[in-house]
ZALUM-70088 format. One record per residue (C-alpha): residue number from 1; x negated, y, z. Coordinates in nm, 4 decimals, padded with zeros to 6 digits, always signed. Example, Ala and Ser with C-alpha at 12.3 -4.5 7.8 and 13.67 -1.06 7.14 Angstrom:
2
<num 1 | u -01.2300 | v -00.4500 | w +00.7800>
<num 2 | u -01.3670 | v -00.1060 | w +00.7140>
//
This chain:
370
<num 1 | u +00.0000 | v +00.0000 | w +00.0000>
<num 2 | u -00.1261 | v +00.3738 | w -00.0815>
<num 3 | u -00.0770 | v +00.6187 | w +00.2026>
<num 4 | u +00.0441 | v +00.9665 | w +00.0729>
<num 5 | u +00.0609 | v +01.1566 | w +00.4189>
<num 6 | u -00.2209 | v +01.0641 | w +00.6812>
<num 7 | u -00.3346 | v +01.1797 | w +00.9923>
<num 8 | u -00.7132 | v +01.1143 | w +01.0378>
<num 9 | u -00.8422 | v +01.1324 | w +01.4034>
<num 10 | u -01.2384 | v +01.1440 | w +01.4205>
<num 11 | u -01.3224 | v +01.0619 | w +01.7558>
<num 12 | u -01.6071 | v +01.2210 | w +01.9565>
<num 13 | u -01.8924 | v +00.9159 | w +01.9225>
<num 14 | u -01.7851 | v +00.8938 | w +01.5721>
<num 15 | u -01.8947 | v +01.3011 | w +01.5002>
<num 16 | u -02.1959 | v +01.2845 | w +01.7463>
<num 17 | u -02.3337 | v +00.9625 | w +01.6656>
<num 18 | u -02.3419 | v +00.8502 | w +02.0090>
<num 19 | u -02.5521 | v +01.1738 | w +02.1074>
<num 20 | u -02.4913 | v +01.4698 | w +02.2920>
<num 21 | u -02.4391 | v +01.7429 | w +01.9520>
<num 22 | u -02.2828 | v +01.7480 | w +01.6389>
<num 23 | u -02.4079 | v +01.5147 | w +01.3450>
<num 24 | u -02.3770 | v +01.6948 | w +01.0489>
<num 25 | u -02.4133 | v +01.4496 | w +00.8122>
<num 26 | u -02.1469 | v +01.2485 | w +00.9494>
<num 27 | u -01.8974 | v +01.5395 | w +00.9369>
<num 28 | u -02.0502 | v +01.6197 | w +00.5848>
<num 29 | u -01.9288 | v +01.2790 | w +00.5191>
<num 30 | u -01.6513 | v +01.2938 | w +00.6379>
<num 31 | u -01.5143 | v +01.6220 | w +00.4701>
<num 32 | u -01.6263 | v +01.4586 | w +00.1350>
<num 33 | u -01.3746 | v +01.2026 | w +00.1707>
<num 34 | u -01.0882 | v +01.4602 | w +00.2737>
<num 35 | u -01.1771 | v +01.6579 | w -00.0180>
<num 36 | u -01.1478 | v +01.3515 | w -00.2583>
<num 37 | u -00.7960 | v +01.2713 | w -00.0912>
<num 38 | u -00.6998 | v +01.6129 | w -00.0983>
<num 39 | u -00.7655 | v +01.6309 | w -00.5162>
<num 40 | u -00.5738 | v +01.3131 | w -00.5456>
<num 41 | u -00.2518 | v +01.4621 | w -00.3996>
<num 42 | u -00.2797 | v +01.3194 | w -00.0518>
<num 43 | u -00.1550 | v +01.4956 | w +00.2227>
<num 44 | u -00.4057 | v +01.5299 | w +00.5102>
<num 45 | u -00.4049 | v +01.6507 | w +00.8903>
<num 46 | u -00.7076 | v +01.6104 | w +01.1041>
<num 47 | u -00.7303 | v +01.5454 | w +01.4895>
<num 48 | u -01.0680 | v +01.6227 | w +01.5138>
<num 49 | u -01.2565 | v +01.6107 | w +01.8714>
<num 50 | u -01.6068 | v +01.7457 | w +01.9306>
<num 51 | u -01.5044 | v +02.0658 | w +02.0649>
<num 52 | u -01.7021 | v +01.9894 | w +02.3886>
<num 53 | u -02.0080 | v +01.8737 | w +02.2252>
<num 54 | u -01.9971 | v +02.1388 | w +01.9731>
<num 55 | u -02.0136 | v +02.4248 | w +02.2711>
<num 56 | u -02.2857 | v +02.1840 | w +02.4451>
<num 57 | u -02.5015 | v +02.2381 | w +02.1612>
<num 58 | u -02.4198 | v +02.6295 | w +02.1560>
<num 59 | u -02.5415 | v +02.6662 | w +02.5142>
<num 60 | u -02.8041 | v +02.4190 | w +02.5304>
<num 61 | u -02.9823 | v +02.6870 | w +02.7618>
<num 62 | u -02.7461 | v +02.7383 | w +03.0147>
<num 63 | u -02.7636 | v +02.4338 | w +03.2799>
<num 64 | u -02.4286 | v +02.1684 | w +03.2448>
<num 65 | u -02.2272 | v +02.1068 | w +03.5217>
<num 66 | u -01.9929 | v +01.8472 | w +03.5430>
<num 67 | u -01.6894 | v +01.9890 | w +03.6893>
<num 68 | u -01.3676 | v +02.0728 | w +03.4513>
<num 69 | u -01.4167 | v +02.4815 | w +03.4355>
<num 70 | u -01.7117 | v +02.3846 | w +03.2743>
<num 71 | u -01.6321 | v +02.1618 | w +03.0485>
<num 72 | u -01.3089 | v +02.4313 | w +02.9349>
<num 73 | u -01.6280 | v +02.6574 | w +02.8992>
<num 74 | u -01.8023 | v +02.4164 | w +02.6510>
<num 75 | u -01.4120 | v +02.3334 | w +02.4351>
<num 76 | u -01.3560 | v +02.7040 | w +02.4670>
<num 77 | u -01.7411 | v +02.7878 | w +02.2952>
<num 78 | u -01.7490 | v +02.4928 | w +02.0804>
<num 79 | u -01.4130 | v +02.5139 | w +01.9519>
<num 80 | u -01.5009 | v +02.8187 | w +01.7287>
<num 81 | u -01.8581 | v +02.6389 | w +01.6479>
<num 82 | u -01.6533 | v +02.3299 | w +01.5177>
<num 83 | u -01.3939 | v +02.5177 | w +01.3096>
<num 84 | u -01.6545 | v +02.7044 | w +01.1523>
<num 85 | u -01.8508 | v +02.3553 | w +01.0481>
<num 86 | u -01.5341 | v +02.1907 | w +00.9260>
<num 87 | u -01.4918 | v +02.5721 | w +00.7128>
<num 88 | u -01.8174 | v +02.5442 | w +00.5741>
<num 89 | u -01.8104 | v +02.1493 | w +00.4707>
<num 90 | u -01.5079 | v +02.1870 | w +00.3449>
<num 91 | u -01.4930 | v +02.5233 | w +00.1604>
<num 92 | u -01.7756 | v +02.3520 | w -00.0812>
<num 93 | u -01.4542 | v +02.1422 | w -00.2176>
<num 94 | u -01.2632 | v +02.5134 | w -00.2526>
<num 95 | u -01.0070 | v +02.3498 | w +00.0374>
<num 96 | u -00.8651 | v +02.6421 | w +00.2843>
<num 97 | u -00.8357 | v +02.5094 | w +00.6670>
<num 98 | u -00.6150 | v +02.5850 | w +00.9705>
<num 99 | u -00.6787 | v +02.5693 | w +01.2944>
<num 100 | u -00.3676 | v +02.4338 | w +01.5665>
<num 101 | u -00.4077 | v +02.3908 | w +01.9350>
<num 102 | u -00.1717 | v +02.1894 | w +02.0894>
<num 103 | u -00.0489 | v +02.0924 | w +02.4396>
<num 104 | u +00.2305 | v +01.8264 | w +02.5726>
<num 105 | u +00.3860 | v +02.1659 | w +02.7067>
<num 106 | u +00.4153 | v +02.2803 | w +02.3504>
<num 107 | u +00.5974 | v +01.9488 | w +02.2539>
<num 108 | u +00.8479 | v +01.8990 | w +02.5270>
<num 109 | u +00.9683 | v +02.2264 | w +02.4463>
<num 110 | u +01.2637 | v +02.2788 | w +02.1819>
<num 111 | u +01.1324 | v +02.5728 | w +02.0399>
<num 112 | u +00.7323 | v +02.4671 | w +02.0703>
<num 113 | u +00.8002 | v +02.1086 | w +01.8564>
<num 114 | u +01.0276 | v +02.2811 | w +01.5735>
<num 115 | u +00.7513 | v +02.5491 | w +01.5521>
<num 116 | u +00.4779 | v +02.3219 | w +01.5439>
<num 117 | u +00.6509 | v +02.0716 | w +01.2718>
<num 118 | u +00.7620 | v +02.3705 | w +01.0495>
<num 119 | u +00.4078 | v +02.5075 | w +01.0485>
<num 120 | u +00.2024 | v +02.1734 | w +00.9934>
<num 121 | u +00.4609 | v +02.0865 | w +00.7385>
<num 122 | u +00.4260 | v +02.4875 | w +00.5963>
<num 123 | u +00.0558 | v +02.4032 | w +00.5668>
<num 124 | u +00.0712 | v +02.0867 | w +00.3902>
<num 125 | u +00.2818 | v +02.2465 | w +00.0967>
<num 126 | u +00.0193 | v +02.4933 | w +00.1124>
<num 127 | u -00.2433 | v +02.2415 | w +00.0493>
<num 128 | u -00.4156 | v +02.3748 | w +00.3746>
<num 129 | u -00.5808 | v +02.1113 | w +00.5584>
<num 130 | u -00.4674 | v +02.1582 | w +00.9407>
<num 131 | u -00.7511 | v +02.0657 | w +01.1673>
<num 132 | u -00.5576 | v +01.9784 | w +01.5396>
<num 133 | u -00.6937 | v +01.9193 | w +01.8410>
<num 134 | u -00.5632 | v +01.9614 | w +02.2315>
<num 135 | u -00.6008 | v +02.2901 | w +02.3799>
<num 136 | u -00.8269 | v +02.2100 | w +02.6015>
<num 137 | u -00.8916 | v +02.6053 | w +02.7707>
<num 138 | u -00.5201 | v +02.5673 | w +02.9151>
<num 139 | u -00.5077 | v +02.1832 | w +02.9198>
<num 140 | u -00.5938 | v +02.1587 | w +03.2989>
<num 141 | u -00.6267 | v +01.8124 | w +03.4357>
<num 142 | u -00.4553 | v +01.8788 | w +03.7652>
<num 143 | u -00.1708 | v +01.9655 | w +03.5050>
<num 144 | u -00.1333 | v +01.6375 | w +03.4009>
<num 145 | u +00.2152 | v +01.7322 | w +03.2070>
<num 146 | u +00.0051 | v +01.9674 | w +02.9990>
<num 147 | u -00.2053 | v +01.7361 | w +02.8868>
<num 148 | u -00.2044 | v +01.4491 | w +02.6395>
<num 149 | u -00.5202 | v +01.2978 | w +02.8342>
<num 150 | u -00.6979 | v +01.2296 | w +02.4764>
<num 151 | u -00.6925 | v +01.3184 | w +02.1383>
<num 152 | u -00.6009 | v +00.9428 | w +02.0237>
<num 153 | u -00.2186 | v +01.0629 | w +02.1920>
<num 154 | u -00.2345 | v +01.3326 | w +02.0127>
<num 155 | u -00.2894 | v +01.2542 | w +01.6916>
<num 156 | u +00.0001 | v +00.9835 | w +01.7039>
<num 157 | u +00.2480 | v +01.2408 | w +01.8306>
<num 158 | u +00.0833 | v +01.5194 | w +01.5648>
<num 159 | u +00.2099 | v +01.1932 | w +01.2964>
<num 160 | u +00.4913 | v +01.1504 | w +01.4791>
<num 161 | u +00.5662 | v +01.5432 | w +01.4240>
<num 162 | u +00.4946 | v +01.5163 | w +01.0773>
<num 163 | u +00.6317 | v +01.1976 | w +00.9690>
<num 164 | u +00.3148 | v +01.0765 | w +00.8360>
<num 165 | u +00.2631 | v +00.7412 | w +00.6596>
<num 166 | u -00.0440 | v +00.6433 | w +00.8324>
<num 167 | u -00.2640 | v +00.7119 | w +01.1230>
<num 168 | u -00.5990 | v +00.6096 | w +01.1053>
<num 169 | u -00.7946 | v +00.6695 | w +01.4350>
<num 170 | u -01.1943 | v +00.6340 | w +01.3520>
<num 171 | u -01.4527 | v +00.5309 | w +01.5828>
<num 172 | u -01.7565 | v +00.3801 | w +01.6253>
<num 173 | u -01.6415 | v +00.0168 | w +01.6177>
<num 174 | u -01.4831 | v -00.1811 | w +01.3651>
<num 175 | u -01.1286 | v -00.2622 | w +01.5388>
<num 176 | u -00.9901 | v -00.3774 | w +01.7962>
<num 177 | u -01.1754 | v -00.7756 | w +01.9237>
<num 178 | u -01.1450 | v -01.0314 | w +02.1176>
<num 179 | u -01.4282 | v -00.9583 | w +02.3676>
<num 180 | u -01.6911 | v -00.6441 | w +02.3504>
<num 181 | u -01.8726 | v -00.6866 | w +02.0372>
<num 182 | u -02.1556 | v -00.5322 | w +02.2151>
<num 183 | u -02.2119 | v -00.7629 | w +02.4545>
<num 184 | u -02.0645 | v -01.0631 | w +02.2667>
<num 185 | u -02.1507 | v -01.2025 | w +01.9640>
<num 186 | u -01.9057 | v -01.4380 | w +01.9420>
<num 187 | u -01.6662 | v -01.1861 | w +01.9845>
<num 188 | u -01.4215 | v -01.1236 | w +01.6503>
<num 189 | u -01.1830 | v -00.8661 | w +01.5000>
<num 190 | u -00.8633 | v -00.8931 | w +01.4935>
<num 191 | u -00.7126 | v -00.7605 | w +01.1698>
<num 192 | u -00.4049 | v -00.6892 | w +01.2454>
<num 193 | u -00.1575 | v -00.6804 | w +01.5442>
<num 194 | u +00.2216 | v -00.7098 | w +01.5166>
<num 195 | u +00.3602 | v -00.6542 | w +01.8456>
<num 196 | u +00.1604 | v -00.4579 | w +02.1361>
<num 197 | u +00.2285 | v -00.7081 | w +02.4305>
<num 198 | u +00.0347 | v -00.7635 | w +02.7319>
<num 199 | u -00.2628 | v -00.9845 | w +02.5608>
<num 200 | u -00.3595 | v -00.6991 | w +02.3597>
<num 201 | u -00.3533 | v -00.4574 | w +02.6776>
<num 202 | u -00.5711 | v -00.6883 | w +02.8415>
<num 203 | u -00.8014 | v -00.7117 | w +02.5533>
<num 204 | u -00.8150 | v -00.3080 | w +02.4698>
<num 205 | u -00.8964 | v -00.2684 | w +02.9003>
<num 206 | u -01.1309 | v -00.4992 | w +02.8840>
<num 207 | u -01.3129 | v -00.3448 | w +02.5692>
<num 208 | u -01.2923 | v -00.0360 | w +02.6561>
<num 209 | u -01.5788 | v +00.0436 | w +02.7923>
<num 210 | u -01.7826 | v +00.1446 | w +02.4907>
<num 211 | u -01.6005 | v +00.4153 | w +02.3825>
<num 212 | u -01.5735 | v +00.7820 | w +02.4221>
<num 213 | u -01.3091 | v +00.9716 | w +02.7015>
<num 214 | u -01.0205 | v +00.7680 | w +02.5506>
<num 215 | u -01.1357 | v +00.4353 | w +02.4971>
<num 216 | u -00.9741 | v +00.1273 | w +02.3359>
<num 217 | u -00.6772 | v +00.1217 | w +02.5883>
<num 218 | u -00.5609 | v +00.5064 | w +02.4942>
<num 219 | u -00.5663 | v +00.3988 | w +02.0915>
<num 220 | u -00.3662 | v +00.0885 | w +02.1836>
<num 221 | u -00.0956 | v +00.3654 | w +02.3623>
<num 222 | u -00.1717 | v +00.5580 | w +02.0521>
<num 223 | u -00.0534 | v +00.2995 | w +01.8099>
<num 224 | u +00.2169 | v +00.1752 | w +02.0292>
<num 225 | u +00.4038 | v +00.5595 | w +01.9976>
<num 226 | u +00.3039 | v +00.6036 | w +01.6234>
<num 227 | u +00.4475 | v +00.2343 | w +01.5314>
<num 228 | u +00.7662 | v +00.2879 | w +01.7151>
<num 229 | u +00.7926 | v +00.5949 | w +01.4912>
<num 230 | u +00.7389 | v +00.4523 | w +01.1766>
<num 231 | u +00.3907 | v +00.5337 | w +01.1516>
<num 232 | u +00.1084 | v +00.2480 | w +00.9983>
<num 233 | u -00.2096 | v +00.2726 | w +01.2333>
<num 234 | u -00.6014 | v +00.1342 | w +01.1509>
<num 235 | u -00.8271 | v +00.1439 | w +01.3956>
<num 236 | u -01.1674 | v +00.1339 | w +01.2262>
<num 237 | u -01.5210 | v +00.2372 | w +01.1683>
<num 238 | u -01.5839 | v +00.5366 | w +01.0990>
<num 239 | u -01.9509 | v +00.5153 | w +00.9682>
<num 240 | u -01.8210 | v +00.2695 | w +00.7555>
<num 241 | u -01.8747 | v +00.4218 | w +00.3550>
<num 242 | u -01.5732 | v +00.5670 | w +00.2169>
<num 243 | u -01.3457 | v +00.4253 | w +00.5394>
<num 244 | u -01.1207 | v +00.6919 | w +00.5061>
<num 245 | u -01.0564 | v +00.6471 | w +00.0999>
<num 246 | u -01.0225 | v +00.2476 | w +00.1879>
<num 247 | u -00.7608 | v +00.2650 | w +00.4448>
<num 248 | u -00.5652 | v +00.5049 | w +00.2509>
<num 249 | u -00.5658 | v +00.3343 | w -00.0624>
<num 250 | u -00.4422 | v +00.0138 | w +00.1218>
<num 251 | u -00.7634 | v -00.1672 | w +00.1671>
<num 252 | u -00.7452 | v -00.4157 | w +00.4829>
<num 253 | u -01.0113 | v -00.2668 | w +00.7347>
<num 254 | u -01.0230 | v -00.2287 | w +01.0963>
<num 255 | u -00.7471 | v -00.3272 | w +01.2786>
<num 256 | u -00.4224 | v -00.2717 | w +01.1146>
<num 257 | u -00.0901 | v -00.1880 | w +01.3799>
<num 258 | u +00.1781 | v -00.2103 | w +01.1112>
<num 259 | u +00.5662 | v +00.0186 | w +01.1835>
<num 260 | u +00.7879 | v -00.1769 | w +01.4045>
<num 261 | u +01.0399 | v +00.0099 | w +01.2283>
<num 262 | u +01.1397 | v +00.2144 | w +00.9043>
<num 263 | u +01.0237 | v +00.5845 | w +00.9063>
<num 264 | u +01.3940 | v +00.6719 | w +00.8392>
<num 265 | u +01.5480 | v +00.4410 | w +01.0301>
<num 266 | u +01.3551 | v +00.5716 | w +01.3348>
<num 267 | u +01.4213 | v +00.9397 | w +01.2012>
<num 268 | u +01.7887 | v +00.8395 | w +01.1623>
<num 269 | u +01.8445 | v +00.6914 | w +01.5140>
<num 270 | u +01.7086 | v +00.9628 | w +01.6890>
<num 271 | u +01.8952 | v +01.2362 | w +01.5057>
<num 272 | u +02.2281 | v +01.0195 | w +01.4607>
<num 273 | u +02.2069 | v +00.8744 | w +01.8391>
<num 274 | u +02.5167 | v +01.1474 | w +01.8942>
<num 275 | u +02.3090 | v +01.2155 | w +02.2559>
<num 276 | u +02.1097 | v +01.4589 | w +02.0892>
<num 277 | u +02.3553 | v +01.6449 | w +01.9288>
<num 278 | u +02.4288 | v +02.0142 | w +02.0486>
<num 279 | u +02.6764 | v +02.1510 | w +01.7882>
<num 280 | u +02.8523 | v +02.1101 | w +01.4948>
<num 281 | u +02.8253 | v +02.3274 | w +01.1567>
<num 282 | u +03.0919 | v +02.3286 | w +00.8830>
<num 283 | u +02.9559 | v +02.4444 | w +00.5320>
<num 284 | u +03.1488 | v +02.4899 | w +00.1841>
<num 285 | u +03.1759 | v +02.3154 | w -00.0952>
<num 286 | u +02.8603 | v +02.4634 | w -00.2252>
<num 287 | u +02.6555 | v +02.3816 | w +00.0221>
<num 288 | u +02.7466 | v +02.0276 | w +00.0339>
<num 289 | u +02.6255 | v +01.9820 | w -00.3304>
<num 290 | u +02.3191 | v +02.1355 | w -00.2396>
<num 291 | u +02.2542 | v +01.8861 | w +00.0508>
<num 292 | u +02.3445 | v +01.6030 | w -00.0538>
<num 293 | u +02.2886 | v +01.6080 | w -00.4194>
<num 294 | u +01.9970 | v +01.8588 | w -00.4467>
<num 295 | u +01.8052 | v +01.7471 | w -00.1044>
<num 296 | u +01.7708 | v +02.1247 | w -00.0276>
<num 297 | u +01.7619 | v +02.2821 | w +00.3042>
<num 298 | u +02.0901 | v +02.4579 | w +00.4582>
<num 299 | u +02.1086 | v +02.8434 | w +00.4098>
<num 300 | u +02.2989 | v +03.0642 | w +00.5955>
<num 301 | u +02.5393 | v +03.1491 | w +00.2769>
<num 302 | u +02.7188 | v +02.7897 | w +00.3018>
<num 303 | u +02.7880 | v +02.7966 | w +00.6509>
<num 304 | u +03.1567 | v +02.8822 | w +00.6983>
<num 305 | u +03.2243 | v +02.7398 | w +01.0853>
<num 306 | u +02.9760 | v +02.6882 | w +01.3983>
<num 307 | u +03.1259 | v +02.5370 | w +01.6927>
<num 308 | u +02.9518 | v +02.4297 | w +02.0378>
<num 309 | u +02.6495 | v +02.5893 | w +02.1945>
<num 310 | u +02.3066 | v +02.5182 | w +02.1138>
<num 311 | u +01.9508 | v +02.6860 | w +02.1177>
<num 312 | u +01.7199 | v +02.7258 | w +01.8799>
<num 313 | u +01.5470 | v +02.3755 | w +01.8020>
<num 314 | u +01.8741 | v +02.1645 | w +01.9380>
<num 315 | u +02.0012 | v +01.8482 | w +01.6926>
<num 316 | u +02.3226 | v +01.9712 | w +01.5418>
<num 317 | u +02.5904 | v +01.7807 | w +01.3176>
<num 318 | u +02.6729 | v +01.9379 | w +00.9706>
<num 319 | u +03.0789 | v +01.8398 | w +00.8282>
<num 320 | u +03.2230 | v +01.9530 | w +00.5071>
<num 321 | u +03.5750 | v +02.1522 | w +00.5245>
<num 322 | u +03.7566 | v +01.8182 | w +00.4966>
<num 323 | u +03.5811 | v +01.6992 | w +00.8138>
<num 324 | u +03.3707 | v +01.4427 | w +00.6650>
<num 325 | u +02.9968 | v +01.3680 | w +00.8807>
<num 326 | u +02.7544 | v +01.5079 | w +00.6173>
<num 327 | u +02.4310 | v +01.5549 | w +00.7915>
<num 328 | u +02.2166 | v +01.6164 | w +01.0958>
<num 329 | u +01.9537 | v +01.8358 | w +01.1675>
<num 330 | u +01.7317 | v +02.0406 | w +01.3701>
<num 331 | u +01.8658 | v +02.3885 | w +01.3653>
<num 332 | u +01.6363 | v +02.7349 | w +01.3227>
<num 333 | u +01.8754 | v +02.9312 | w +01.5358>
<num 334 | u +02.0849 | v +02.8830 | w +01.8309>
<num 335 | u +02.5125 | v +02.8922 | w +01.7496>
<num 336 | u +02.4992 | v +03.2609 | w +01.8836>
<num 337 | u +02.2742 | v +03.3359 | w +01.6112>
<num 338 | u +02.4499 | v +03.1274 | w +01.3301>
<num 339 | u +02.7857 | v +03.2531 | w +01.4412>
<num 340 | u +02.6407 | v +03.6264 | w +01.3536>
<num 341 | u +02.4757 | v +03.4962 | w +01.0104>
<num 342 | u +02.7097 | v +03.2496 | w +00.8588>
<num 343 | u +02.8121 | v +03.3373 | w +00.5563>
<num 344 | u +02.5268 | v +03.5587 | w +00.4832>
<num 345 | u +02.2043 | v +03.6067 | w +00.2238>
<num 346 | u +01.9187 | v +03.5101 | w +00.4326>
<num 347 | u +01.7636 | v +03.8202 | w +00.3091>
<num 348 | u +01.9856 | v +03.9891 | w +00.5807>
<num 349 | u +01.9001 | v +03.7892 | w +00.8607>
<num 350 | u +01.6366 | v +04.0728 | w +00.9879>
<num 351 | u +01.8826 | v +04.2655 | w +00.9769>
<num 352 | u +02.1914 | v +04.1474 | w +01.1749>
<num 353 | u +01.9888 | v +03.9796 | w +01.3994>
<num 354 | u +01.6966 | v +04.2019 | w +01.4301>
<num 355 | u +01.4515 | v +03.8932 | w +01.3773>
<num 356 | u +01.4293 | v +03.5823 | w +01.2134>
<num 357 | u +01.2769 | v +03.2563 | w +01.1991>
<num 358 | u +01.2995 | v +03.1743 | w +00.8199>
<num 359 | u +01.5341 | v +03.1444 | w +00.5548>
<num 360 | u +01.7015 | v +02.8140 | w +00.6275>
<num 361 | u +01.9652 | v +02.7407 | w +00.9068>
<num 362 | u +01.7793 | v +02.3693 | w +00.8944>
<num 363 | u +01.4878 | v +02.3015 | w +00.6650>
<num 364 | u +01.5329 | v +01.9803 | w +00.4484>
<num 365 | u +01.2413 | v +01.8115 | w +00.6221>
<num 366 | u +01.4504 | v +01.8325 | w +00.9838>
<num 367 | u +01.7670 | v +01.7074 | w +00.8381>
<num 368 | u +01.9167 | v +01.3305 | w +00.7347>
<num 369 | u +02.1786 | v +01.3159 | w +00.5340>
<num 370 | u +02.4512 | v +01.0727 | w +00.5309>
//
């Protein structure tokens, strides 16, 4: 199977080499196989760590200490230091990045996850490659709710937010195996892994050792969220030649987690569960056509009818005039606001609401239709 949408996560051994800075040939690498996805058409997001080590190498004069402040100090320096690489490496290709620093805060919230999706998704029709990684200046650990913990759960909800095909989490092992490969040599990979049960747990905990801050266990909680989702995950090599190009053209490397369910289906339950639903929005004739026939996104000109109340980010249900269930979706404005703009050119929304947060009611990628 080809991949068209991936998120690529390039842990912190895998972009050091297993040293203390920055290996530029790795990440020169790396970018060249981005670049030779991006020509093909392939959608791309990076989780990228290395924000620590990058400000480590930055203020290699200054002594380390080993409490958190510090290390904030070093993600907070080396942030800008690794953007700038990741500019450079892949500017040569004429590819435009982005930068997006996340937190758990800025996913539990309504408002936070719609503005996240709309602007990854903005990006990728942009052809800007996103580079994502936690933010890790107000991502305290005594805040544990803040916090993902690791970039390897945060590159399966950033997939999760994006509905990506596949997740490939690089490292600098080949997979997930059946005992520590570096202290084993009997040990073997395991290609591929169906259903995440407590033999596997046991296996990633025990192997975990080798790895960076999240180890084998957090990419086994990784691959569990992103499978549930619909998401493929490979777990592989990273120093492997042309990894990235293999797994996304199908090749069988790594370990492979394969979806547990459809990418729709999963899409579907979630919006069509009825508990999420906040509201209900009746459109005309017009704008039925235009969903359902044209996949386009829901302006504020079809609407003819809001009922309920709802906020800004809130699951709503969409019905024709006849009262038949047309769609679902993640609505752009809260009822007060649609109840003032139904009807309306979205070129007026500025001005009867005095802002605005796009031209679409519900964008067609946070919407299932019926």
């Amino acid at each position: 199977m080809v991949y068209h949408r991936i998120v690529a996560k390039f842990g912190t051994r895998l972009l050091t080499a297993g040293s203390e800075h920055l290996d530029l040939r790795i990440m020169a690498d790396l970018a060249k196989q981005v670049a030779q996805l991006h020509n093909q058409g392939r959608e791309i997001i990076i989780v990228s760590s290395g924000a620590i080590a990058a400000g480590r190498e930055k203020l290699k004069n200054v002594h380390e200490r080993k409490n958190v402040p510090f290390k904030q100090v070093l993600a907070s320096v080396g942030q800008g230091h690794l953007m700038h690489i990741y500019g450079q490496l892949l500017g040569q290709y004429d590819i435009t990045i982005a930068q997006a620093l996340l937190t758990k805060g800025d996913m539990g919230d309504r408002s936070g996850y719609l503005n996240a999706r709309n602007t990854l998704l903005a990006l990728i029709e942009l052809g800007v490659i996103c580079i994502v990684n936690e933010n890790d200046v107000v991502a305290l650990d005594e805040i544990e709710e803040l916090k993902f913990g690791d970039n390897d759960n945060l590159s399966a909800m950033v997939a999760n937010l994006i509905d990506a095909d596949l997740l490939v989490l690089l490292t600098d092992v080949g997979g997930l195996y059946s005992a520590d490969p570096r202290r084993n040599p009997n040990a073997k990979l395991i290609s591929r892994v169906d259903n995440i049960d407590d033999e596997i747990e046991r296996l990633a905990k025990e192997t975990t050792n080798y790895h960076g801050t999240g180890g084998m266990i957090t990419k086994i909680e990784a691959a569990r969220l992103a499978t549930s989702s619909g998401v493929a995950v490979v777990i592989a090599d990273g120093w492997e030649p042309d990894i990235l190009i293999r797994i996304s053209d199908g090749e069988e490397r790594g370990t492979l987690f394969p979806p547990r369910v459809n990418k729709m289906e999963s899409r579907k339950r979630w919006m069509l569960s009825g508990l999420a639903s906040k509201g209900k929005i009746v459109v005309d004739k017009g704008a039925m056509v235009a969903l359902r026939e044209q996949s386009k996104s829901l302006l504020p000109a079809g609407v003819v009818e809001v009922e309920g109340k709802f906020e800004r980010g809130d699951i709503v249900d969409i019905f024709d005039k006849q009262g038949n269930h047309i769609a679902c979706g993640i609505s752009n404005y809260s009822s007060t606001d649609v109840a003032v703009i139904k009807g309306a050119h979205s070129n007026r929304i500025p001005a009867l609401l005095g802002h605005e947060y796009g031209d679409e009611l519900i964008h067609r990628n946070n919407m299932v239709i019926l």
